[in-house]
C-alpha positions as CSV (number, residue, x, y, z in Angstrom):
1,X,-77.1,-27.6,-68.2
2,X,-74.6,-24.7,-68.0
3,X,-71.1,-25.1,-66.8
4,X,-72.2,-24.8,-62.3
5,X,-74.8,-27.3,-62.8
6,X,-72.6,-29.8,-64.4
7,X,-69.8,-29.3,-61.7
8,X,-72.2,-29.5,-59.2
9,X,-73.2,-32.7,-60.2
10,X,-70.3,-34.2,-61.0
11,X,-68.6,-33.5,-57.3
12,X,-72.0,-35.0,-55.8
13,X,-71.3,-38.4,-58.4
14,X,-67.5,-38.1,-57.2
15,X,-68.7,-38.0,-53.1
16,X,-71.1,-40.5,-54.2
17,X,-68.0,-42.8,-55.9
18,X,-65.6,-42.2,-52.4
19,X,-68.5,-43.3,-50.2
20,X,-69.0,-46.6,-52.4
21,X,-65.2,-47.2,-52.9
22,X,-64.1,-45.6,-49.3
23,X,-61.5,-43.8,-50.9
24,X,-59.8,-43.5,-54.1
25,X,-56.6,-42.2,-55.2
26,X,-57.0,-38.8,-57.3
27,X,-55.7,-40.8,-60.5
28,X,-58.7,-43.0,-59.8
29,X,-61.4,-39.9,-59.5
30,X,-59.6,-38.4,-62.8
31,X,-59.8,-42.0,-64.5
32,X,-63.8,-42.2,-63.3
33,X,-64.3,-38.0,-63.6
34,X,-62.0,-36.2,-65.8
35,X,-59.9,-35.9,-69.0
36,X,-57.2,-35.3,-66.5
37,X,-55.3,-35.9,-63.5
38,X,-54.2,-32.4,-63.5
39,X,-57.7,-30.9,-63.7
40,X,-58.9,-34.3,-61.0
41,X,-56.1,-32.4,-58.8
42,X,-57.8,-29.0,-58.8
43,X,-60.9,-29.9,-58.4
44,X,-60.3,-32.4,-55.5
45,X,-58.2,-29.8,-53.9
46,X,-61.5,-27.4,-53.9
47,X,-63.3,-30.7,-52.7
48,X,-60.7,-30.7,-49.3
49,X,-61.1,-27.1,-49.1
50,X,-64.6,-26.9,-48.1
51,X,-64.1,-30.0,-45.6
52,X,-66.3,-32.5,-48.5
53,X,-63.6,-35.0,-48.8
54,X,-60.4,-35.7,-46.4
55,X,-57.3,-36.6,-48.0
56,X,-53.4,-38.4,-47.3
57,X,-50.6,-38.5,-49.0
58,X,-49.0,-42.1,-47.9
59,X,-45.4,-41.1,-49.9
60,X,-44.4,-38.3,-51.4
61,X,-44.0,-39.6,-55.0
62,X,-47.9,-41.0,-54.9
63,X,-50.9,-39.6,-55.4
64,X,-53.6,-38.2,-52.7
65,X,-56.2,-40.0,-51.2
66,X,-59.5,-39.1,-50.8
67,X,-62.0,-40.4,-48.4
68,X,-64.6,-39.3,-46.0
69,X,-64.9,-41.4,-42.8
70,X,-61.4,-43.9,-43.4
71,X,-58.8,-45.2,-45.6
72,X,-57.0,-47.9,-46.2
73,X,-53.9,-48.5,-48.1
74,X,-55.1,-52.0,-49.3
75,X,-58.5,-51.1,-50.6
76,X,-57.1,-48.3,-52.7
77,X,-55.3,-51.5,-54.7
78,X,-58.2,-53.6,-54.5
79,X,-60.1,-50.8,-55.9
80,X,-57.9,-50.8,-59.2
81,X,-58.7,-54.1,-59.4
82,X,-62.6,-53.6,-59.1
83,X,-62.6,-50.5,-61.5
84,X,-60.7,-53.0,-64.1
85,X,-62.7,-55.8,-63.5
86,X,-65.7,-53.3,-64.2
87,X,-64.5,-52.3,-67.1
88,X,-63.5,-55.6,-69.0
89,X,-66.8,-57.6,-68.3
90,X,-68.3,-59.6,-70.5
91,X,-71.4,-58.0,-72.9
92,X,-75.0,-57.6,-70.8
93,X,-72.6,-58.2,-67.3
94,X,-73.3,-55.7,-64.9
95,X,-71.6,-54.9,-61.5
96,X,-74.2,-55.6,-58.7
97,X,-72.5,-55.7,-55.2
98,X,-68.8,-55.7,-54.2
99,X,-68.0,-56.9,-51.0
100,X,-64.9,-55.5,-49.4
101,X,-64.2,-58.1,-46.6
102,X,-64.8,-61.1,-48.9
103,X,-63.3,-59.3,-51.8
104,X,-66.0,-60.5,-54.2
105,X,-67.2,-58.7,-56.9
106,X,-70.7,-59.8,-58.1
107,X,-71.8,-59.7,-61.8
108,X,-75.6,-59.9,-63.3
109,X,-76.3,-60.5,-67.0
110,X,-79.3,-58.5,-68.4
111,X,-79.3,-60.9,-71.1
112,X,-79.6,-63.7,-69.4
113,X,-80.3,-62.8,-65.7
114,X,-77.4,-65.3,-64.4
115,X,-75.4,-64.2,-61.8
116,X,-71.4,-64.8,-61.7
117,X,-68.4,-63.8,-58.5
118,X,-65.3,-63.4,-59.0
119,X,-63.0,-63.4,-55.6
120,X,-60.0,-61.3,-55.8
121,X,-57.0,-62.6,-53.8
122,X,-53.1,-62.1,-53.6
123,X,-52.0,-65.6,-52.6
124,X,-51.7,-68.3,-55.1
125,X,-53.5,-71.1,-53.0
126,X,-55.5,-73.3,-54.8
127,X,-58.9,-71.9,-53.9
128,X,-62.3,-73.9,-54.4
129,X,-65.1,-71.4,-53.8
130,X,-67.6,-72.2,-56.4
131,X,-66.6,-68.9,-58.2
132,X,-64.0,-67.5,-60.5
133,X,-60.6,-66.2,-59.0
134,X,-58.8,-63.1,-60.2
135,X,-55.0,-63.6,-58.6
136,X,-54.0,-59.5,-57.6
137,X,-50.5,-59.2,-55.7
138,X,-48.7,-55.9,-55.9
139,X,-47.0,-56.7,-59.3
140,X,-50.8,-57.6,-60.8
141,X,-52.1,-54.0,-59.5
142,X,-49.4,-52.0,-60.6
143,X,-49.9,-53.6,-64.7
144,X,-53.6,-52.8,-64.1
145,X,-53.1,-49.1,-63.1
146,X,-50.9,-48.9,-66.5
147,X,-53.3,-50.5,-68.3
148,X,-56.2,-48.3,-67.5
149,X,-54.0,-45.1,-66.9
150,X,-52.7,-45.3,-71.0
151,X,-55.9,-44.3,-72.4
152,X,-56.1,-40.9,-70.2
Protein backbone atom coordinates (compact mmCIF):
# COMPACT_ATOMS: atom_id res chain seq x y z
CA UNK A 1 0.00 0.00 0.00
CA UNK A 2 1.92 3.08 -0.92
CA UNK A 3 1.74 6.29 1.02
CA UNK A 4 -2.04 7.82 -1.09
CA UNK A 5 -3.68 4.55 -0.42
CA UNK A 6 -2.92 4.52 3.23
CA UNK A 7 -4.04 8.29 3.63
CA UNK A 8 -6.94 7.56 1.77
CA UNK A 9 -7.95 5.11 3.96
CA UNK A 10 -7.27 6.41 6.94
CA UNK A 11 -9.43 9.78 6.30
CA UNK A 12 -12.35 7.35 5.25
CA UNK A 13 -11.69 5.35 8.97
CA UNK A 14 -11.49 9.03 10.50
CA UNK A 15 -15.18 10.12 8.59
CA UNK A 16 -16.19 6.74 9.59
CA UNK A 17 -15.04 7.50 13.53
CA UNK A 18 -16.91 11.25 13.48
CA UNK A 19 -20.06 9.79 12.09
CA UNK A 20 -20.09 7.03 15.04
CA UNK A 21 -18.81 9.49 17.72
CA UNK A 22 -20.71 12.73 16.11
CA UNK A 23 -17.77 14.64 16.60
CA UNK A 24 -14.46 14.53 18.14
CA UNK A 25 -12.06 16.96 19.16
CA UNK A 26 -8.70 16.94 16.91
CA UNK A 27 -6.79 15.59 20.13
CA UNK A 28 -9.23 12.73 20.01
CA UNK A 29 -8.75 11.92 16.00
CA UNK A 30 -4.78 12.29 16.64
CA UNK A 31 -5.21 9.96 19.87
CA UNK A 32 -7.45 7.33 17.43
CA UNK A 33 -5.26 8.32 14.04
CA UNK A 34 -1.90 9.68 14.50
CA UNK A 35 1.48 9.88 16.25
CA UNK A 36 0.49 13.46 16.60
CA UNK A 37 -1.73 16.23 17.29
CA UNK A 38 0.29 18.40 15.13
CA UNK A 39 0.20 16.09 12.12
CA UNK A 40 -4.06 15.28 13.41
CA UNK A 41 -4.08 19.26 12.78
CA UNK A 42 -2.94 19.25 9.21
CA UNK A 43 -4.56 16.64 8.03
CA UNK A 44 -8.03 17.64 9.60
CA UNK A 45 -7.47 21.01 8.20
CA UNK A 46 -7.21 19.37 4.50
CA UNK A 47 -10.39 17.29 5.73
CA UNK A 48 -12.36 20.98 6.29
CA UNK A 49 -10.88 22.09 3.19
CA UNK A 50 -12.58 19.95 0.80
CA UNK A 51 -16.04 20.42 2.82
CA UNK A 52 -15.52 16.33 4.42
CA UNK A 53 -15.78 17.37 7.92
CA UNK A 54 -17.16 20.81 9.56
CA UNK A 55 -15.42 22.13 12.49
CA UNK A 56 -15.75 24.79 15.84
CA UNK A 57 -13.59 26.14 17.97
CA UNK A 58 -15.79 26.62 21.30
CA UNK A 59 -12.72 28.81 23.09
CA UNK A 60 -9.81 29.85 21.88
CA UNK A 61 -7.31 27.89 24.04
CA UNK A 62 -9.23 24.44 22.99
CA UNK A 63 -9.02 22.31 20.37
CA UNK A 64 -11.32 22.03 17.04
CA UNK A 65 -14.09 20.12 16.58
CA UNK A 66 -14.99 18.09 14.00
CA UNK A 67 -18.32 16.82 12.91
CA UNK A 68 -20.48 16.39 9.89
CA UNK A 69 -24.20 16.94 10.56
CA UNK A 70 -23.93 18.48 14.62
CA UNK A 71 -22.00 18.87 17.67
CA UNK A 72 -22.36 19.02 20.96
CA UNK A 73 -20.24 20.22 23.69
CA UNK A 74 -21.31 17.39 26.03
CA UNK A 75 -20.78 14.48 23.86
CA UNK A 76 -17.22 15.51 23.03
CA UNK A 77 -16.73 14.72 27.10
CA UNK A 78 -18.72 11.79 27.08
CA UNK A 79 -16.69 10.68 24.21
CA UNK A 80 -13.38 10.75 26.33
CA UNK A 81 -15.07 8.76 28.59
CA UNK A 82 -16.18 6.13 25.91
CA UNK A 83 -12.67 6.03 24.22
CA UNK A 84 -11.22 5.32 27.86
CA UNK A 85 -13.67 3.02 28.85
CA UNK A 86 -12.74 1.17 25.43
CA UNK A 87 -9.43 1.11 26.11
CA UNK A 88 -9.27 -0.29 29.81
CA UNK A 89 -11.74 -3.31 29.33
CA UNK A 90 -11.37 -6.28 30.68
CA UNK A 91 -9.46 -9.31 28.38
CA UNK A 92 -12.05 -10.95 25.44
CA UNK A 93 -14.51 -7.59 26.29
CA UNK A 94 -15.48 -5.95 23.29
CA UNK A 95 -17.40 -2.63 22.61
CA UNK A 96 -20.78 -3.57 21.01
CA UNK A 97 -23.22 -0.55 21.02
CA UNK A 98 -23.02 2.89 22.76
CA UNK A 99 -26.05 4.60 23.28
CA UNK A 100 -25.75 8.38 23.46
CA UNK A 101 -29.12 9.35 25.08
CA UNK A 102 -28.91 6.54 27.77
CA UNK A 103 -25.19 6.95 28.01
CA UNK A 104 -24.57 3.28 28.07
CA UNK A 105 -21.80 1.61 26.81
CA UNK A 106 -22.40 -2.10 26.05
CA UNK A 107 -19.62 -4.77 26.36
CA UNK A 108 -19.52 -8.54 24.85
CA UNK A 109 -16.98 -11.14 25.98
CA UNK A 110 -15.72 -13.49 23.11
CA UNK A 111 -14.69 -15.73 25.75
CA UNK A 112 -17.51 -16.14 27.36
CA UNK A 113 -20.39 -14.55 25.19
CA UNK A 114 -21.83 -12.51 28.42
CA UNK A 115 -22.79 -9.27 27.97
CA UNK A 116 -22.07 -6.27 30.53
CA UNK A 117 -23.30 -2.04 30.51
CA UNK A 118 -21.83 0.32 32.10
CA UNK A 119 -24.00 3.79 32.47
CA UNK A 120 -21.97 6.85 32.54
CA UNK A 121 -23.34 9.68 34.61
CA UNK A 122 -22.16 13.04 36.29
CA UNK A 123 -24.40 13.08 39.46
CA UNK A 124 -23.63 11.03 42.40
CA UNK A 125 -27.22 9.61 43.01
CA UNK A 126 -27.38 6.41 44.10
CA UNK A 127 -28.41 4.69 40.87
CA UNK A 128 -29.92 0.97 40.67
CA UNK A 129 -30.01 0.06 37.07
CA UNK A 130 -28.95 -3.45 37.01
CA UNK A 131 -25.61 -2.40 35.49
CA UNK A 132 -22.20 -0.92 36.46
CA UNK A 133 -21.94 2.97 36.90
CA UNK A 134 -18.91 4.92 35.77
CA UNK A 135 -19.33 8.49 37.81
CA UNK A 136 -17.86 11.35 34.91
CA UNK A 137 -18.24 15.12 36.14
CA UNK A 138 -16.00 17.68 34.54
CA UNK A 139 -13.07 17.03 37.03
CA UNK A 140 -13.36 12.92 36.05
CA UNK A 141 -13.05 13.94 32.16
CA UNK A 142 -10.43 16.23 32.42
CA UNK A 143 -7.95 13.27 34.53
CA UNK A 144 -9.12 10.96 31.67
CA UNK A 145 -7.92 13.22 28.78
CA UNK A 146 -4.45 13.36 30.81
CA UNK A 147 -4.40 9.97 31.21
CA UNK A 148 -4.84 8.87 27.65
CA UNK A 149 -3.12 12.05 26.21
CA UNK A 150 0.54 11.05 28.24
CA UNK A 151 1.23 8.22 26.03
CA UNK A 152 1.01 10.39 22.65
Amino acid sequence: MNNFQYARERDSRILSAIEKYRCLDLYQIALMFFPSPKKARKRMLQLYRKKKVKRVRLEIDQPNIYYIDNFDDDTVKLNWVRLYLERKMAYGDTPVSFDYDAQIITYENHLTKSKRQIKITNSRHKLDLGVQVFYADDNKVEEIKEVLLCGQ
